[in-house]
Each structure stands twice: as C-alpha cells, then as structure tokens.
N, C-alpha and C positions, 0 to 999 in steps of 0.2 A: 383448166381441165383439157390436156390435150388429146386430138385423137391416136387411136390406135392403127396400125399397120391396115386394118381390115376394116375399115369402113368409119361410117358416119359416127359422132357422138347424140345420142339420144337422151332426152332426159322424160323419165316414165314420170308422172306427178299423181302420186297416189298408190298406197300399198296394200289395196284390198284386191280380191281373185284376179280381177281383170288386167290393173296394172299390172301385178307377180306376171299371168300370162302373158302378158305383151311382152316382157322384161325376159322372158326365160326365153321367148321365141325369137327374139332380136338377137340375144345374146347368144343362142343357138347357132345366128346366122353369120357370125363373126363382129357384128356391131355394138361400140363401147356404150353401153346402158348405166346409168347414174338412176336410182330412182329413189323416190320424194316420198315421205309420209308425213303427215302433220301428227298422228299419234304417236306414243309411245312402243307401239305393236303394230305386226302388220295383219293383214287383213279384211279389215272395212267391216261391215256386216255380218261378217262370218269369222271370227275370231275367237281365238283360245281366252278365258278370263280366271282368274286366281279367285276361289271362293271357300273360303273356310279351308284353305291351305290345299284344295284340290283346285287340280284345271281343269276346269266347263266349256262351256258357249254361250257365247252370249244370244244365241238362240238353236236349237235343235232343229237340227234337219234330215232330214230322206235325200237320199240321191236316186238316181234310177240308171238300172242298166246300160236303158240308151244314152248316157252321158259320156260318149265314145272321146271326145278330145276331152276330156276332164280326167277319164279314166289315162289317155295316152300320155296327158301331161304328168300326172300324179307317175308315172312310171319313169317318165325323162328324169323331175328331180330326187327319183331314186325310194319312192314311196311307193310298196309293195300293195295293191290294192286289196288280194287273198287276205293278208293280212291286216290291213287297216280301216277292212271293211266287211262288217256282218252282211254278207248277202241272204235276205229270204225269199221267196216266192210270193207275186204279188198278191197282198191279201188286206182284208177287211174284216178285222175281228174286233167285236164289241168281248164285254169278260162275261162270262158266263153267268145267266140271271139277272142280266141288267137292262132287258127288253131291246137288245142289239141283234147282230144278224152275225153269223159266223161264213165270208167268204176267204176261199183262198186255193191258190190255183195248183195244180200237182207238177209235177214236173215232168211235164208230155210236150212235146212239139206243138205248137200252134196249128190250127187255130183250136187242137184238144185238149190244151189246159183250162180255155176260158171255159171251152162246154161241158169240160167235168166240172169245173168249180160251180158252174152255174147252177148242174143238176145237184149236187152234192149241199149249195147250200144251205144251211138252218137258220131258220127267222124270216125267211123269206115268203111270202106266197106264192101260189103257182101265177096269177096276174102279175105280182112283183117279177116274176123270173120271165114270162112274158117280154113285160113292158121293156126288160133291161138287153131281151135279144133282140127286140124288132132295133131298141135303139144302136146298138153297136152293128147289125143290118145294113142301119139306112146310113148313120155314119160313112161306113166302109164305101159305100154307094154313092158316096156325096164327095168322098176323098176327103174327109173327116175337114170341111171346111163349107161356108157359107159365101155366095157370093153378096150379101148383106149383111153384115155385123151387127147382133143385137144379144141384151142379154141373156146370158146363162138361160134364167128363169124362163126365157121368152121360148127360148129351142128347148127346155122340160116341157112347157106345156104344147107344144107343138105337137109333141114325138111322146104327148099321152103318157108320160111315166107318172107313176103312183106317189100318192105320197111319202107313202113308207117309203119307197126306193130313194126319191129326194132326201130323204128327212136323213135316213141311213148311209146312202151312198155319194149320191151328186153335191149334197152339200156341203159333207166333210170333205170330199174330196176339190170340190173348188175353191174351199177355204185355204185348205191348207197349199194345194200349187199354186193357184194366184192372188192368195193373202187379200183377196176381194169379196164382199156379199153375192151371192148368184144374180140377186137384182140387180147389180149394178159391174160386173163382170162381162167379161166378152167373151164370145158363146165360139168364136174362132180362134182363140186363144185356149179355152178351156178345152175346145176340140184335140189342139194339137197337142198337146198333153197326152188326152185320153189316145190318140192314136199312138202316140210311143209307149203305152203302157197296158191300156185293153187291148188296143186293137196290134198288136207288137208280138214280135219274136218271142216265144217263152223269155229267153237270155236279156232281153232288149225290156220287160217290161220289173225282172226281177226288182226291189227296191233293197238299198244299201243303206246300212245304218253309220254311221263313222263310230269305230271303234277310238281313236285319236279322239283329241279335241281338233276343232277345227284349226287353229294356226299351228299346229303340228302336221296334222292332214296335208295344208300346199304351202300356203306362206312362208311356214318359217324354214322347209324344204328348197322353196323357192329361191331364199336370199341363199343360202347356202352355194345353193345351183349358179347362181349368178356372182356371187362374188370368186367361184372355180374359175368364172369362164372369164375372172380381171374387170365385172362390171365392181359397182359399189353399190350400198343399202345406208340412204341416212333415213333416220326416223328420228322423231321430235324436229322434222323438218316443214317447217310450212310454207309452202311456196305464196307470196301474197300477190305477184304480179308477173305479167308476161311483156314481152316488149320485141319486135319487129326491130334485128339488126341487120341488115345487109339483106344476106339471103341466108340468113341463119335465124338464133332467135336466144334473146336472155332471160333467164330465170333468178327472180329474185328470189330469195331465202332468208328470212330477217333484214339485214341489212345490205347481204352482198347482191352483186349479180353476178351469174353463171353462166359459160355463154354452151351454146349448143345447135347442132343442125339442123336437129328438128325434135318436136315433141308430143310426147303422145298424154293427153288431158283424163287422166282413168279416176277423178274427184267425183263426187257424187252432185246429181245434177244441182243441187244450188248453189255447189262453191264453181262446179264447172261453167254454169250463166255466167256469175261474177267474173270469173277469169274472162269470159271471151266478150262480154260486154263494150270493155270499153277498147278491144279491138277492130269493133266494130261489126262484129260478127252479130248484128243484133236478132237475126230472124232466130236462131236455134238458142238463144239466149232467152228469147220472149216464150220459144215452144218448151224451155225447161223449167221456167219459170213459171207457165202453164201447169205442170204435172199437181195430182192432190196426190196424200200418200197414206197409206194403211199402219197401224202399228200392229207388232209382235209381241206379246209376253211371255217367258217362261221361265215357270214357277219350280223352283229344285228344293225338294221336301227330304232331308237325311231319317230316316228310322234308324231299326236296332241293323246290325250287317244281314240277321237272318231272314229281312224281312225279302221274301222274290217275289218277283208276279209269276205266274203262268205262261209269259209269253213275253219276249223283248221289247214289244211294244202293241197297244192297244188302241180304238178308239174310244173315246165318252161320247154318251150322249150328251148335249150342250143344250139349256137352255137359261142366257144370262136373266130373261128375268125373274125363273126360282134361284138364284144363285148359282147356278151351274154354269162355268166360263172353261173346265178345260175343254179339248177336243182330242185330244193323243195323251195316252201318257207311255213314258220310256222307262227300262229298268235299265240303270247305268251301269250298274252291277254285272248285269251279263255282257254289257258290253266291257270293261273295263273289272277285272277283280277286286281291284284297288280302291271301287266306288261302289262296293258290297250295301243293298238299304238304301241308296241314294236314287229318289225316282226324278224324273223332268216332265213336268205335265206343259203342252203348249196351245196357246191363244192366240189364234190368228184372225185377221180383220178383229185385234182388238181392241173397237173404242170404249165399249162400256167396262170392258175391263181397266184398262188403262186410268178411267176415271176416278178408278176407287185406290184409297189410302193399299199400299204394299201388305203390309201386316193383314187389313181387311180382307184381300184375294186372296192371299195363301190361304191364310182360314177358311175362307169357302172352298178355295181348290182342296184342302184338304178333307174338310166335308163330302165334298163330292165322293174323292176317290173311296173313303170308309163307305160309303152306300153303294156304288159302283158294285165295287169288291168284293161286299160283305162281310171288312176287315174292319170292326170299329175302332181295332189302337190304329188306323190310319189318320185318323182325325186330331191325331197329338205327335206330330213329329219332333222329332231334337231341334230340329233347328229349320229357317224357313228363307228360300232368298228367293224373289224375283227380279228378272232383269227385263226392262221393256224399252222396245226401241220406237220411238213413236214415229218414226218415218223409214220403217224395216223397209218400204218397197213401196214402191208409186203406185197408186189405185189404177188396176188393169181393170180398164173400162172399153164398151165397144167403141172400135173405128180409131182409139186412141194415136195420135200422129206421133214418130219416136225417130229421133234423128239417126243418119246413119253413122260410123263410123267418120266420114269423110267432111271436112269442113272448107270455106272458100279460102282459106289462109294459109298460104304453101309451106311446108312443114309441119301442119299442126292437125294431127286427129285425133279423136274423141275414143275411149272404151269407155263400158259400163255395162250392166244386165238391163240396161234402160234405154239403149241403142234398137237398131229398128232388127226385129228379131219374130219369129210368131209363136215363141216362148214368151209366157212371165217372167220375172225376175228371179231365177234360179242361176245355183253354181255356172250349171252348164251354159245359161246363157250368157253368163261373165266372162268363161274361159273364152265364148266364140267371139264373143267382141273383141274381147284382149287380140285373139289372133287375128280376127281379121285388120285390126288397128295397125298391128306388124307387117300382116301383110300391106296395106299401103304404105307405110313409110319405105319397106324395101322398095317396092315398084318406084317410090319418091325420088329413092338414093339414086335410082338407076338413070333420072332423068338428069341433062347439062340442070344447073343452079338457074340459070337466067331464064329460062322459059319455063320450071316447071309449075305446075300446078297440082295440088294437092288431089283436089275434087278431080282432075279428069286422071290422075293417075289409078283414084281409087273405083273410077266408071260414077262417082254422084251416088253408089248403091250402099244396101246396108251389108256392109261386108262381116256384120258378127248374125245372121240369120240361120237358123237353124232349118237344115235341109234332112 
C-alpha cells in the first residue's frame, strides 16, 4: 500500500462512528486512510440491520441539537441533516391517561422555553415544578458540575427533588443518556448532559430523531466520502495483530501484513486491550479491561400500517418488576412512510430485561404499550423482533477513569465514545474522539519520524472531550 502524494498512510481499525470520523477527517486532510472493519457492515453500535426485509437499528437513538461536530460531519459526507433528521422541541411526554406528565418546551429563546414549559406543564405538582426550578437554579450556579463525583441518586436527593420528578423525569432521562441506574451513574456526567439540553440554547437543546437508519445516517455516507477522496473501506476485515516496524507499524489481516505510518485504534474497548496488550501498552489495556458495561434492548413490534401514536415518540412508565421494561416508544412510521404500524419500544440499563427468553419481552412490551395506550389490538402484533446488545456501552459510573485519545506508542491512537470525554457514550462523543484522534496523528505527521512521540504530540490530553 503505497503512500500518496499528500501525506502519511494511515490505517483506521474499526468502522463504527468514531473510526468513519477519524477516517473522513484525515482523509479531509489529504492523508491515504485504509480502514478495517471486522463486520460485514459498518458502523459498530449504531448500525443499519435487515429485519423483516426493512432497515432498522440495531438500537434507537435521540440525538440532540448540541451535537455540533456530528451535525457538521453528517454535512461533509453529503447527509442533509433537515432531512435526515426529525427535529422536535425538547420534551417529556408520557401518552395520555397513563399516570405520566406532559413536558415540552415552546419555541422561545432561552432561558423562556424552559419557564413556559415548566409553567405549562400537566402531571406535574406545584412542589414537582418547584423542586425541578430550584434544581436547574443551582445547577447553572455550580456550572452544571461537581467538584466530587457521586451518584446521580446522591445529587437528587441533595437538591430535594420529588419523587414524582425522579420517577418521571431524572430517571428516564438518565437511563436513557447514560444507559446507567441513577444509583450507580455519575451525577457529573448526568450534569453535562442536562446542561446541553435543560440548561441550553433553545436550538442546542432541540432532540433529533434519525429519520435514516443509522448506517445510512454516517457510515455508510462515510465510506462513500472516503473512498472520493482515493482512501479505501475493507469490511469482513479483522485486524488480529499490531506490530512496531521501524518508525512505522504493520497491520495484520488474516494472514497478511500491511504496513502503515501510523494508526488510529477506533475497536471497542476489549478488542482495543487485546491489540495494545502485548505492545506493551499495559496500563490502558488493564484501565479497559477494567470498564463493566450496561446492555440495550429494542423491541420492534409491526401492527396493521394504520396503526399511529399521537406523537413520534413517547415515554413509558417502567416498572420491570410488574412486567413493565419499555422506557420510550418510537413511531417509525412517521419517521419513515415506508415503516407505516411499525413501533421501536427501547430498554436501557437493560439487565432484567435482557434475562428473559426474546418472544417473553416482546410479549410483555407489547402488553405494556396496549395499557399505556389504551389500544388493546396492541397486545397482538404481526410480528415481534428484539435486538439486545449486552455491552451497548460501559457502565458510566462516578469518577470513572477513561483514557485519552493519546497512547505512549508513537503512531498509534485510540478513538471511541469511551475515550476521556464528560459525555456518556453517545454519537457525539464518538465523532469527538474520532476527531480528536485525527487531530494527533496530524500533529504526529508533522513531527521528523526519529524523535516523535505520540503522547506529547497529542499534550497526554483527552483530545475527544466535549467542550
């Protein structure tokens, strides 16, 4: 693989958001990018899946306004976001009748979207509406951060919020951003969140639905973008080994090896240990191998095409142990025509769900949403698929230690949404790792070969952190 006129050869390992990011940004920058996938598909955790002859997800997500480099990326490789993305106004709607609370914000300038929504809304008590001003208050007054990381649970009860408000608000919503229980969640984490999105620009807090499947969305826009710009996309490629040549480095792939100037590691953290283990890299090989990880479920239930909600997407109330395990359910339908009757109900932090036989949970999620609803032919759908990732995302827990982009091995640094960041494991955190991982290899490139060093090109910092 020889280089190009313009720069280094790079080999991206790994084709889920972060590597695509790294891959589009390099290749942006005139350098020959080659990148690795061990699946069939690209993507990683957010990926397009074939189900009953339609394209899904293999999990449903929200994006949020503030996801400004995902949004700018999805524009590079030529993905219109007006279009590929239902924008609504941040809200919290349970379905009507279902003992939920009806928030959602108008579309005024900050900070008079939050205070009309707040006044406006239903299910709430005047103490509930209370609790939830003094909190976003002290928040803003804190710079939506702790100088002590402790859980979620621990800063509710501090800052006196209700239970309702928990039951209804803080706890859907820290399930679903950092795929963690409130007890065991990080309450600086959960903060930065709520501050790009309560505490945020009207525009900055809006939440985005992908009307795409996911590897439509960037990925597979991604390879596209890159193989324009003269890189290359293998998939069904598994990289099984790394090797220190010169001042270069080779990549194995079944049998061969590939040589390259440098490389960026965008694997998820246990194939990423593996690879840097027996480089010797053991300190961030032992802190990844450290990580625990939360699973995802989501359950896609087809009805008749006429069947719609009321709204694109909803909260449930969840309680797994009467049989209750959704937490959101989506109408795909209005996202997509094409997916008319086809709902996605999702389960985050879910292990009790995950436990139970597939056919068992749909059944009860379909239970669920016929009482939710009110709709009893919901309790008999055509057909029933759940997809569960048992390690969607590492347990965001407090104080959690998360390596940075930057590794002590010169040419070789780390992406992933599990890079040191004061996001969870979302899109956005993937794209900023991806980028910042680009950005040290360039700074790499720019050093002579014989004295550089990775770590001090990239400052030792977490260069995919969200500012």
């Amino acid at each position: 693989m020889s280089a190009t006129k313009t720069g280094l050869r790079v080999a991206v390992i790994g084709g889920g958001w972060a590597g695509c990011a790294a891959a589009v940004e390099l290749a942006h920058k005139g350098l020959h990018v080659t990148l690795f996938e061990a699946a069939r598909s690209l993507g990683g955790r957010a990926r397009g899946v074939e189900v009953q002859g339609k394209m899904l997800d293999n999990g449903q997500h929200i994006l949020l306004g503030a996801y400004k480099e995902t949004l700018k990326l999805l524009k590079r490789v030529g993905v219109d976001p007006r279009a590929a993305l239902l924008r609504l106004p941040l809200q919290m709607r349970y379905p009507a009748g279902s003992g939920g609370m009806d928030f959602v914000a108008p579309r005024l300038p900050a900070p008079w979207h939050m205070a009309i929504a707040l006044m406006r809304a239903q299910g709430l008590a005047r103490e509930d509406k209370l609790a939830l001003a003094r909190f976003t208050t002290s928040a803003r007054w804190m710079r939506w951060g702790l100088n002590d990381d402790v859980p979620v649970s621990v800063l509710l009860e501090r800052f006196d919020q209700t239970e309702r408000l928990i039951r209804l608000m803080w706890r859907p919503l820290c399930l679903a951003a950092l795929n963690t229980p409130p007890e065991r969640a990080s309450a600086n984490v959960f903060l930065a969140v709520l501050r790009d999105s309560l505490g945020a620009k009207r525009a900055a807090s809006d939440m985005l639905v992908p009307r795409l499947d996911l590897g439509a969305l960037f990925p597979v826009a991604a390879a596209r973008h890159l193989e324009a710009k003269g890189g290359a996309v293998h998939v069904g490629a598994k990289v099984g080994a790394l090797a220190r040549a010169g001042a270069g480095w080779e990549v194995q792939v079944g049998a061969d090896w590939h040589s390259f100037d440098a490389v960026v590691l965008a694997t998820p953290p246990t194939q990423a240990a593996s690879l840097l283990a027996p480089l010797g890299e053991t300190a961030i090989a032992g802190q990844l191998d450290a990580f625990e990880y939360e699973p995802i479920s989501t359950c896609y239930l087809q009805y008749d095409a006429t069947v719609r909600l009321p709204l694109p997407f909803c909260a449930l109330l969840d309680a797994p142990d009467d049989g209750r395990f959704g937490q959101f359910v989506f109408d795909r339908g209005q996202l997509d025509p094409e997916q008319a009757g086809l709902l996605a109900v999702v389960v985050s932090a879910a292990g009790a769900a995950a436990a139970l036989d597939q056919d068992a949970l749909a059944a009860a999620i379909a239970r669920q949403l016929a009482a939710a609803l009110g709709l009893p032919g919901l309790a008999t759908p055509l057909w029933t698929r759940v997809i569960t990732d048992k390690r969607a995302t590492f347990a965001c827990t407090p104080g959690l230690a998360r390596p940075g982009n930057a590794t002590s091995l010169p040419g070789l640094v780390l992406a992933g949404d599990y890079t040191a960041s004061d996001y969870p494991a979302t899109l956005e955190s993937a794209v900023r790792s991806g980028q910042g991982a680009a950005t040290a290899i360039l700074a790499y490139a720019r050093l002579p070969r014989e004295n550089s060093s990775l770590s001090h090109a990239a400052g030792g910092t977490a260069a995919g952190s969200v500012q």
